[in-house]
mmCIF file of the N, C-alpha and C atoms, coordinates in Angstrom:
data_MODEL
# 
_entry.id   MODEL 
# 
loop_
_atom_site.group_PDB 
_atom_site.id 
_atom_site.type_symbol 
_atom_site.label_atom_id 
_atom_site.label_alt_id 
_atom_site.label_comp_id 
_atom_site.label_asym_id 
_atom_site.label_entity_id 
_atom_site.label_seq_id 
_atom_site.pdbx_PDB_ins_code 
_atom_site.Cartn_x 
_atom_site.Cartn_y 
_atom_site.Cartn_z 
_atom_site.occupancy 
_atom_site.B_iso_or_equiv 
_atom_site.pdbx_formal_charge 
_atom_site.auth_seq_id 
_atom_site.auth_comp_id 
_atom_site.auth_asym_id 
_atom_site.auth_atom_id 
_atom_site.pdbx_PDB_model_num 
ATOM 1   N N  . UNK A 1 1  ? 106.475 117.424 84.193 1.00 0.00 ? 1  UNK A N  1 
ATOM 2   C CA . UNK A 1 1  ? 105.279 117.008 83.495 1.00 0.00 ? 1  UNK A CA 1 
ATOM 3   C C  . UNK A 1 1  ? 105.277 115.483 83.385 1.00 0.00 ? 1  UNK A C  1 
ATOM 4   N N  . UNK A 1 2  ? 103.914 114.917 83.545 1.00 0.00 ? 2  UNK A N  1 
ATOM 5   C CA . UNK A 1 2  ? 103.702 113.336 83.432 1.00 0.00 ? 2  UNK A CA 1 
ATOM 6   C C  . UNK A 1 2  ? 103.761 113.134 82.247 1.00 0.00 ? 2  UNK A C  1 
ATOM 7   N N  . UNK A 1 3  ? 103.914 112.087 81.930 1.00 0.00 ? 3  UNK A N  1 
ATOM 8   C CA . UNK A 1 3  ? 103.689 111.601 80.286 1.00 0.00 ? 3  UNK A CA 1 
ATOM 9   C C  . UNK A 1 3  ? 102.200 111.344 80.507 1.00 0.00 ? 3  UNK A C  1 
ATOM 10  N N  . UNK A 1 4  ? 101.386 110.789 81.428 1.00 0.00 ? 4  UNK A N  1 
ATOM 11  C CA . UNK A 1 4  ? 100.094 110.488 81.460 1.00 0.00 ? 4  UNK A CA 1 
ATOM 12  C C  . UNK A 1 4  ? 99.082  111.721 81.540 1.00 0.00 ? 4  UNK A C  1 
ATOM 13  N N  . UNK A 1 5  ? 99.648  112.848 82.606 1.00 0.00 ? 5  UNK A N  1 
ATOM 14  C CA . UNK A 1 5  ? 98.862  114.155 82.137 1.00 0.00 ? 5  UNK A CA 1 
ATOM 15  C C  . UNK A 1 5  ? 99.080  114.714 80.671 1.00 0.00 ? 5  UNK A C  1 
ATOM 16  N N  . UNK A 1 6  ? 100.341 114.752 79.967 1.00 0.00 ? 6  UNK A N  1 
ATOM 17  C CA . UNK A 1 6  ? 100.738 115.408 78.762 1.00 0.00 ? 6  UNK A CA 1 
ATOM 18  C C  . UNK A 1 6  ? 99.638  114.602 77.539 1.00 0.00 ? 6  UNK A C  1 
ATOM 19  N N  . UNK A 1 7  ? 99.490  113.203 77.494 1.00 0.00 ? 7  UNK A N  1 
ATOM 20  C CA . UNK A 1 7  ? 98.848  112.454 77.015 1.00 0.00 ? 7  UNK A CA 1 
ATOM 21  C C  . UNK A 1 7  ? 97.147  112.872 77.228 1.00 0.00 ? 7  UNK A C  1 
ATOM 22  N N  . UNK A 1 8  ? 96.746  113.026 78.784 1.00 0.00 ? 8  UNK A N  1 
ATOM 23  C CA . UNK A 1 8  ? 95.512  113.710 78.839 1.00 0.00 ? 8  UNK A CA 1 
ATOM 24  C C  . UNK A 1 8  ? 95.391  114.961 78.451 1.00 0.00 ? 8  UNK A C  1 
ATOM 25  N N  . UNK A 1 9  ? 95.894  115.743 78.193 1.00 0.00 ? 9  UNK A N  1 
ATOM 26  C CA . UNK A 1 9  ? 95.914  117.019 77.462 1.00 0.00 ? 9  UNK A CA 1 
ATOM 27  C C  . UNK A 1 9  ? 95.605  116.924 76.329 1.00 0.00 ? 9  UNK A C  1 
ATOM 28  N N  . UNK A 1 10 ? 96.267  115.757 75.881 1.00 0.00 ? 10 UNK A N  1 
ATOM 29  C CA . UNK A 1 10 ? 96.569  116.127 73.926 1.00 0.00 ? 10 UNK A CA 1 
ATOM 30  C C  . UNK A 1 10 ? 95.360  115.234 73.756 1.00 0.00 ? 10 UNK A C  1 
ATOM 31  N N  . UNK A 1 11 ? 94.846  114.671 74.263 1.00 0.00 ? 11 UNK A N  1 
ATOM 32  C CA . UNK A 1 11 ? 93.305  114.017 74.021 1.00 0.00 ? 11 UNK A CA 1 
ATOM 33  C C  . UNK A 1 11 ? 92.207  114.432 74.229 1.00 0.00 ? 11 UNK A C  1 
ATOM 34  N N  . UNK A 1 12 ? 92.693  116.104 74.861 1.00 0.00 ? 12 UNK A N  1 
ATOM 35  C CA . UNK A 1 12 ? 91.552  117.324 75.282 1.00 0.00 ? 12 UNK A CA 1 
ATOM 36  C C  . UNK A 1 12 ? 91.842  118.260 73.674 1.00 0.00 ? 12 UNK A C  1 
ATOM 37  N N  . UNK A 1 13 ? 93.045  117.769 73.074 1.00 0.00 ? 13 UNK A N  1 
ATOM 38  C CA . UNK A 1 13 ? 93.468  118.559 71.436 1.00 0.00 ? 13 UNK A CA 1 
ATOM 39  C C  . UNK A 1 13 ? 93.979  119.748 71.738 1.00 0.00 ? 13 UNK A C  1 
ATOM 40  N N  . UNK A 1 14 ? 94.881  119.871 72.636 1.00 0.00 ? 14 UNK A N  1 
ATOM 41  C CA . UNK A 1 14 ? 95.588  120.829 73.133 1.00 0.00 ? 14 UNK A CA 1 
ATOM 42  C C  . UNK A 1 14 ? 97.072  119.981 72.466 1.00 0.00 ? 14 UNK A C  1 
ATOM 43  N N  . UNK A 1 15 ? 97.734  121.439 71.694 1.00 0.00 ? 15 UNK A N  1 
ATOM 44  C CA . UNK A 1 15 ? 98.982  121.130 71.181 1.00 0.00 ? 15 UNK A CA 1 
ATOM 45  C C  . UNK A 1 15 ? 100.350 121.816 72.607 1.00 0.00 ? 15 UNK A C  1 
ATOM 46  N N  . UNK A 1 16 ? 101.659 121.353 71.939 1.00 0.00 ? 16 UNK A N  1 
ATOM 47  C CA . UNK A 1 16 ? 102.848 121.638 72.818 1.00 0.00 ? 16 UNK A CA 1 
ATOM 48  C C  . UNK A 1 16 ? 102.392 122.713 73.598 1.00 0.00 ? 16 UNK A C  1 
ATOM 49  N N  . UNK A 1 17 ? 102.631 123.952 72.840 1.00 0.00 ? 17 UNK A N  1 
ATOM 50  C CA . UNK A 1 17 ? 102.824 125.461 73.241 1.00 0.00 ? 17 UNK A CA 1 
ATOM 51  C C  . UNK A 1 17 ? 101.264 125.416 73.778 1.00 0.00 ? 17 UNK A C  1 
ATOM 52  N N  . UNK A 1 18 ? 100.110 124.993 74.374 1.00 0.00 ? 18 UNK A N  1 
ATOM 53  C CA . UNK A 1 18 ? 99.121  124.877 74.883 1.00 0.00 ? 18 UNK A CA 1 
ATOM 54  C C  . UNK A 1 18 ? 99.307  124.266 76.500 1.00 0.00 ? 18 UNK A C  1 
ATOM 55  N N  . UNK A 1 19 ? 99.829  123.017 75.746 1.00 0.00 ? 19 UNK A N  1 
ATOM 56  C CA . UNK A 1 19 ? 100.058 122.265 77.370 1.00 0.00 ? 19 UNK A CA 1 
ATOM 57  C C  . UNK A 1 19 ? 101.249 123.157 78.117 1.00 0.00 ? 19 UNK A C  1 
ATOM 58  N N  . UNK A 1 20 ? 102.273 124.016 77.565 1.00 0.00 ? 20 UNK A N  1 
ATOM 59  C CA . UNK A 1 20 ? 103.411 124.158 78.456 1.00 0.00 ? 20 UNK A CA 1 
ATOM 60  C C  . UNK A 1 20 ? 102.585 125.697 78.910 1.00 0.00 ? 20 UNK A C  1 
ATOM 61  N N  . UNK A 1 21 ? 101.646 126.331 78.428 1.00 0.00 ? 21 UNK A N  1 
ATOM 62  C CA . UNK A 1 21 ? 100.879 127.928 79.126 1.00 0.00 ? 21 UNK A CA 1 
ATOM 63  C C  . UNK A 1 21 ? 100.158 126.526 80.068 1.00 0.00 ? 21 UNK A C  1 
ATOM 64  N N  . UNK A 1 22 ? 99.058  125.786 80.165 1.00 0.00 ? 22 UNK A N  1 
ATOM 65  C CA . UNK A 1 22 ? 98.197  125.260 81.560 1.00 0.00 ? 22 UNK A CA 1 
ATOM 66  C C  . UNK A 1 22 ? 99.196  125.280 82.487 1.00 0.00 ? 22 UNK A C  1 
ATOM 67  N N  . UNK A 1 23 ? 101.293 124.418 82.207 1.00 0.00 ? 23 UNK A N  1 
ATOM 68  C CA . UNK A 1 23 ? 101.444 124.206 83.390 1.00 0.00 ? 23 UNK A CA 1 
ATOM 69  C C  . UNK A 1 23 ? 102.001 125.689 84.091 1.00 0.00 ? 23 UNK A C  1 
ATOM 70  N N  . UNK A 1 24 ? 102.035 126.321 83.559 1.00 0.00 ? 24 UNK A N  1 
ATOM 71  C CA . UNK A 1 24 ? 102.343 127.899 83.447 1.00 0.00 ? 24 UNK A CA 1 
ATOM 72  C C  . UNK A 1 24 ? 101.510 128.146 84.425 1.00 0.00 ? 24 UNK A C  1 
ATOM 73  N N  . UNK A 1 25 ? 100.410 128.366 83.619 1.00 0.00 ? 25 UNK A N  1 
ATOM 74  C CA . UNK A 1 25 ? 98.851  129.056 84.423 1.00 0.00 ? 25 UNK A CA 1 
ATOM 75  C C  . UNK A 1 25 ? 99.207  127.940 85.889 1.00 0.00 ? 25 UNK A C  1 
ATOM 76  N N  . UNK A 1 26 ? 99.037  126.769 86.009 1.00 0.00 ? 26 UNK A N  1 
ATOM 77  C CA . UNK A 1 26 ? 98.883  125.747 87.267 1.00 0.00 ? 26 UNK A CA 1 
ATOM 78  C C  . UNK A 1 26 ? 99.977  126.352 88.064 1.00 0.00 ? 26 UNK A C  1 
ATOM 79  N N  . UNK A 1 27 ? 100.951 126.704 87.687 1.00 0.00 ? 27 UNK A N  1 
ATOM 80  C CA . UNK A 1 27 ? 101.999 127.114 88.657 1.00 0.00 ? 27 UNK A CA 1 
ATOM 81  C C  . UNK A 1 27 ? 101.552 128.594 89.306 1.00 0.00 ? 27 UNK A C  1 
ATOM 82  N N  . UNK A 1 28 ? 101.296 129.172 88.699 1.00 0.00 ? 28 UNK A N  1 
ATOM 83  C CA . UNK A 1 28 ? 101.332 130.959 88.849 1.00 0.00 ? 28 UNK A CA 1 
ATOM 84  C C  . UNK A 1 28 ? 100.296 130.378 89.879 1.00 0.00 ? 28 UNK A C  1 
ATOM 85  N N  . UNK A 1 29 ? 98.934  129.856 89.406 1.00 0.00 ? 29 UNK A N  1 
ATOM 86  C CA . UNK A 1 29 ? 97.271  129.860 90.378 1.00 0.00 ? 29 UNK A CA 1 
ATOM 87  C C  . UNK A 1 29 ? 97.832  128.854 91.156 1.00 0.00 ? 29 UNK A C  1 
ATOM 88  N N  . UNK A 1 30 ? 98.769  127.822 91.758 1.00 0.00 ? 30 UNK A N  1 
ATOM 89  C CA . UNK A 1 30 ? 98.623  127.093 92.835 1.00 0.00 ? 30 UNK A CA 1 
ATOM 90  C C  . UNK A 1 30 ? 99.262  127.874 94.014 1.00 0.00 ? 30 UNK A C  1 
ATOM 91  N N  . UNK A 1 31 ? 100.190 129.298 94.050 1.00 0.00 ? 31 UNK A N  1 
ATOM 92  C CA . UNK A 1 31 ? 100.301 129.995 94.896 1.00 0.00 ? 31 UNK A CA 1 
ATOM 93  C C  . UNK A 1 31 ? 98.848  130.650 95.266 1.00 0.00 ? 31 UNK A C  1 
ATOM 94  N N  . UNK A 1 32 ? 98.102  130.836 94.855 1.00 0.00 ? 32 UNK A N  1 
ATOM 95  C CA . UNK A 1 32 ? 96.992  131.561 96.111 1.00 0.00 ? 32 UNK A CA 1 
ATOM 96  C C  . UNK A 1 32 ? 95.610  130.260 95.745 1.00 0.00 ? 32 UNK A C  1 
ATOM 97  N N  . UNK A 1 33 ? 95.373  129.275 95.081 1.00 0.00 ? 33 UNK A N  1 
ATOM 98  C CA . UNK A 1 33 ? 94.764  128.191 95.399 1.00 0.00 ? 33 UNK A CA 1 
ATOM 99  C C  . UNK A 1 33 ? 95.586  126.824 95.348 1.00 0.00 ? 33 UNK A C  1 
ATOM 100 N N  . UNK A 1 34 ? 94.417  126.063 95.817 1.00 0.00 ? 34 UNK A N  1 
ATOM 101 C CA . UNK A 1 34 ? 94.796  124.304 95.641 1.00 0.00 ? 34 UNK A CA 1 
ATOM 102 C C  . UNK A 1 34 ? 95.569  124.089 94.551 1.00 0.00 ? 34 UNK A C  1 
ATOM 103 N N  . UNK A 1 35 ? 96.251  123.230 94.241 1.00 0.00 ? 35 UNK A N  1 
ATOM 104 C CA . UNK A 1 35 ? 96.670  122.344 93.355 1.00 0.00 ? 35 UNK A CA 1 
ATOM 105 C C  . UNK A 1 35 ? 95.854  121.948 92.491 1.00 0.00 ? 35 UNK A C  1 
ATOM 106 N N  . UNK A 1 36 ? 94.391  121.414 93.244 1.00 0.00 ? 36 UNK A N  1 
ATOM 107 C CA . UNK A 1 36 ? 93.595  120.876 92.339 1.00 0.00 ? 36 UNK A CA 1 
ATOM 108 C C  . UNK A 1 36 ? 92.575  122.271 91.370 1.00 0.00 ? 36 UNK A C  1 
ATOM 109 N N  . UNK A 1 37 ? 92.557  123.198 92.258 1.00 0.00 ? 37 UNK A N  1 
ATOM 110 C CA . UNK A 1 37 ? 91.926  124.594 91.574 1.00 0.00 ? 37 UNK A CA 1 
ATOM 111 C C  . UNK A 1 37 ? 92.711  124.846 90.959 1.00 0.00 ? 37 UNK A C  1 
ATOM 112 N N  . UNK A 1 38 ? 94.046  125.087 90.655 1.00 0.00 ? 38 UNK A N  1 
ATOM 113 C CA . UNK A 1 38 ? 94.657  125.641 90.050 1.00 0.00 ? 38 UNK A CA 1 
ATOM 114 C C  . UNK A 1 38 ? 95.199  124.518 88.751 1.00 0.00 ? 38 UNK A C  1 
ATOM 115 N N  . UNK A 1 39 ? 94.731  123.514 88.497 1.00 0.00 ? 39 UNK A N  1 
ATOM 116 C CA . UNK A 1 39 ? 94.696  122.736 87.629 1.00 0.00 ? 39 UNK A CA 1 
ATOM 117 C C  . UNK A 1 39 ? 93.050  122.930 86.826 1.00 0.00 ? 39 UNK A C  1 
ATOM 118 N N  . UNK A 1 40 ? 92.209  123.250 87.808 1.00 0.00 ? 40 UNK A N  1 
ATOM 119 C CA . UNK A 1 40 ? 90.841  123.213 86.688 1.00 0.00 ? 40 UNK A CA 1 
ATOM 120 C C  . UNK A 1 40 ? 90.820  124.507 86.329 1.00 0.00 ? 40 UNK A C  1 
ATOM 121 N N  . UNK A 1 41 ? 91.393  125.489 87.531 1.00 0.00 ? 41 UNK A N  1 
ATOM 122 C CA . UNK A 1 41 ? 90.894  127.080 86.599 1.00 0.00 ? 41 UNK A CA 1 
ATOM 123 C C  . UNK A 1 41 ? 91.889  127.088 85.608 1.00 0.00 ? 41 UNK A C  1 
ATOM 124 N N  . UNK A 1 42 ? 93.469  126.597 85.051 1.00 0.00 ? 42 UNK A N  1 
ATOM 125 C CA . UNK A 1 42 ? 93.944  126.788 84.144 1.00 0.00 ? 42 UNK A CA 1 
ATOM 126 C C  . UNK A 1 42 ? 93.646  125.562 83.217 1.00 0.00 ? 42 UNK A C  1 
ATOM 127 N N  . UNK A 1 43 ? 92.904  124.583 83.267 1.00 0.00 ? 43 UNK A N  1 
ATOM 128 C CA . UNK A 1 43 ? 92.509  123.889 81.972 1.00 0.00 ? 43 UNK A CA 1 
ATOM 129 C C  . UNK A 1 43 ? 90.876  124.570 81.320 1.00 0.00 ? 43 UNK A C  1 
ATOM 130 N N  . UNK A 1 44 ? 90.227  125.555 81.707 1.00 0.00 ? 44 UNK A N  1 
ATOM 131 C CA . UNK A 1 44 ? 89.012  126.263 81.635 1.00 0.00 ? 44 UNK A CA 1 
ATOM 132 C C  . UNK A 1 44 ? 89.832  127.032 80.881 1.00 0.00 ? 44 UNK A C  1 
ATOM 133 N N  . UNK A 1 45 ? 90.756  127.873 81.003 1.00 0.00 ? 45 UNK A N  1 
ATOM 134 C CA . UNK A 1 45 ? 91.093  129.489 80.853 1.00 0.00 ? 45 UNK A CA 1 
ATOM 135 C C  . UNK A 1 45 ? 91.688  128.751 78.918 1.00 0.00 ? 45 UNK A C  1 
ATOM 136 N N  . UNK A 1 46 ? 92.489  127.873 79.455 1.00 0.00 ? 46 UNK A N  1 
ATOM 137 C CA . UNK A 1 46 ? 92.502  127.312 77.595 1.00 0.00 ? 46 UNK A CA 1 
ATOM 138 C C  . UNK A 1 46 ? 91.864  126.582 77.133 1.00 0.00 ? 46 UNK A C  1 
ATOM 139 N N  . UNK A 1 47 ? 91.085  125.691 77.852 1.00 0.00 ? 47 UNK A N  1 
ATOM 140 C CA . UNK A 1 47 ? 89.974  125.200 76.645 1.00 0.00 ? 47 UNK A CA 1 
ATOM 141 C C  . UNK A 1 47 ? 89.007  126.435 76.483 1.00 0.00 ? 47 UNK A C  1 
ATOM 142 N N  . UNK A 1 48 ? 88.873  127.599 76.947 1.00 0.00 ? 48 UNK A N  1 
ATOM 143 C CA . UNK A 1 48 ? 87.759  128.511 76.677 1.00 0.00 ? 48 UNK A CA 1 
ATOM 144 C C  . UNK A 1 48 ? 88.683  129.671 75.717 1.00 0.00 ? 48 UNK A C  1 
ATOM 145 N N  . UNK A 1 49 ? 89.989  129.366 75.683 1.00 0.00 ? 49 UNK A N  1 
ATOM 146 C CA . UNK A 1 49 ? 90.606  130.286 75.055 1.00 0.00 ? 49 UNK A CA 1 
ATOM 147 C C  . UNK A 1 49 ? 90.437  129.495 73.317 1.00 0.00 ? 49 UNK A C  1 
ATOM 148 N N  . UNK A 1 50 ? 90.837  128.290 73.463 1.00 0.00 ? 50 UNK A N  1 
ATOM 149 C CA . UNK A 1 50 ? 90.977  127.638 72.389 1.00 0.00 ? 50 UNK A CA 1 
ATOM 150 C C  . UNK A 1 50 ? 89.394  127.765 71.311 1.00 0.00 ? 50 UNK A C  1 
ATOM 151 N N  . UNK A 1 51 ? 88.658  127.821 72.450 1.00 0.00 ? 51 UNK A N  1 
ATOM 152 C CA . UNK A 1 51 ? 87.425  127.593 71.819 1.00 0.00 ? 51 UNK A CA 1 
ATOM 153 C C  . UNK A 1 51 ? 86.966  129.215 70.921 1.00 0.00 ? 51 UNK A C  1 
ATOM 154 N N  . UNK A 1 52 ? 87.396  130.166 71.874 1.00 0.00 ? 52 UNK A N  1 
ATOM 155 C CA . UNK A 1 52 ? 87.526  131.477 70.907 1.00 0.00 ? 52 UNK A CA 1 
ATOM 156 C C  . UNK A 1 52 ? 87.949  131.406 69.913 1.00 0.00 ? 52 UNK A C  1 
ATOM 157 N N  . UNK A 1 53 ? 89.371  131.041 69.490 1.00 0.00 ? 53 UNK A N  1 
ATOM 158 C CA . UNK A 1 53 ? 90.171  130.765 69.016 1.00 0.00 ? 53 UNK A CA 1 
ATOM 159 C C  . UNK A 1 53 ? 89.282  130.395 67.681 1.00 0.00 ? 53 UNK A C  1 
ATOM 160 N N  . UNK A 1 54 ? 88.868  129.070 68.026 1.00 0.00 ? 54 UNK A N  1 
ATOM 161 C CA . UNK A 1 54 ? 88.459  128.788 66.743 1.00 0.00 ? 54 UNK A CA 1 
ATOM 162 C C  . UNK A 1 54 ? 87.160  129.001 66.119 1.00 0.00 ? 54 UNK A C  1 
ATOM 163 N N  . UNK A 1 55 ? 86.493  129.434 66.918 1.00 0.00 ? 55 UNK A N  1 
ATOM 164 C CA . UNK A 1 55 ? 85.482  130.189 66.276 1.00 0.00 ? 55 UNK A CA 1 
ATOM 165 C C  . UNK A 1 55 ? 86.151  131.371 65.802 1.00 0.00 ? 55 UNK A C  1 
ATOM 166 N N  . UNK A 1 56 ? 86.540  131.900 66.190 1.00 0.00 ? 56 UNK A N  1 
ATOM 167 C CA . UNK A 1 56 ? 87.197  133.208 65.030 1.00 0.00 ? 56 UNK A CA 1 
ATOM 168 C C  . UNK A 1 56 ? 87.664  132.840 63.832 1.00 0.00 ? 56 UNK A C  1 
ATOM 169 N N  . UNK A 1 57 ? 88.231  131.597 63.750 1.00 0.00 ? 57 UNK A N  1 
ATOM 170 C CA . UNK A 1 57 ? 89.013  131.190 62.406 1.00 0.00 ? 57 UNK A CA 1 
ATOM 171 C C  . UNK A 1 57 ? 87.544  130.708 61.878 1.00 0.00 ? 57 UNK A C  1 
ATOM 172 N N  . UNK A 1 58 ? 86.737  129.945 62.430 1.00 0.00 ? 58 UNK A N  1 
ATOM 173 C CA . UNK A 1 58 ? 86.003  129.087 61.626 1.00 0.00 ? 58 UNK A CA 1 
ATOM 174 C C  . UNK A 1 58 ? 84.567  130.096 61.150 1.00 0.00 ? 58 UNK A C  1 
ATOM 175 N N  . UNK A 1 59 ? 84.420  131.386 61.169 1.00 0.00 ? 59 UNK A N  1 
ATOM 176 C CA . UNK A 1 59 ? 83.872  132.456 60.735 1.00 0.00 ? 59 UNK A CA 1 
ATOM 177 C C  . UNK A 1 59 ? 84.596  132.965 59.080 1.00 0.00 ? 59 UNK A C  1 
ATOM 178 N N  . UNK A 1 60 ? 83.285  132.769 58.692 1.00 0.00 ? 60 UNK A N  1 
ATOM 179 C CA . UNK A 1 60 ? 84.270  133.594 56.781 1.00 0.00 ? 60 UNK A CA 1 
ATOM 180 C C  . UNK A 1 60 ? 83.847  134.836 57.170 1.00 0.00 ? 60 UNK A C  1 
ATOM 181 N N  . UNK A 1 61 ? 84.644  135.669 56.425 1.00 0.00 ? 61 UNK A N  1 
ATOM 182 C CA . UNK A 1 61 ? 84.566  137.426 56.549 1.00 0.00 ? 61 UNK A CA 1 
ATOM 183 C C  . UNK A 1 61 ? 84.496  137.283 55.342 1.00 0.00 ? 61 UNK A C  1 
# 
């Protein structure tokens, strides 16, 4: 991991255990795509996860 990607992450407000699942996801998806696909479909899959995320919390029951 770069310090300059890790830095672009956490300025997308993605914490530790966030950035270390993308390079997760980037590894698993750069075997059957690009490098570069497999960097945008796993920064989508958690910023769209995150975004669930907090709409569920930010809902009162």
């Amino acid at each position: 991991m770069k310090n300059k990607e890790i830095k672009q992450l956490e300025n997308l407000g993605l914490d530790s255990e966030q950035i270390e699942i993308y390079y997760a996801l980037v590894s698993d998806l750069s075997r059957r795509h690009t490098v570069e696909q497999a960097e945008m479909l796993a920064l989508y899959i958690i910023l769209s996860a995150n975004a669930i995320t907090n709409s569920i919390f930010d809902k009162d029951f």
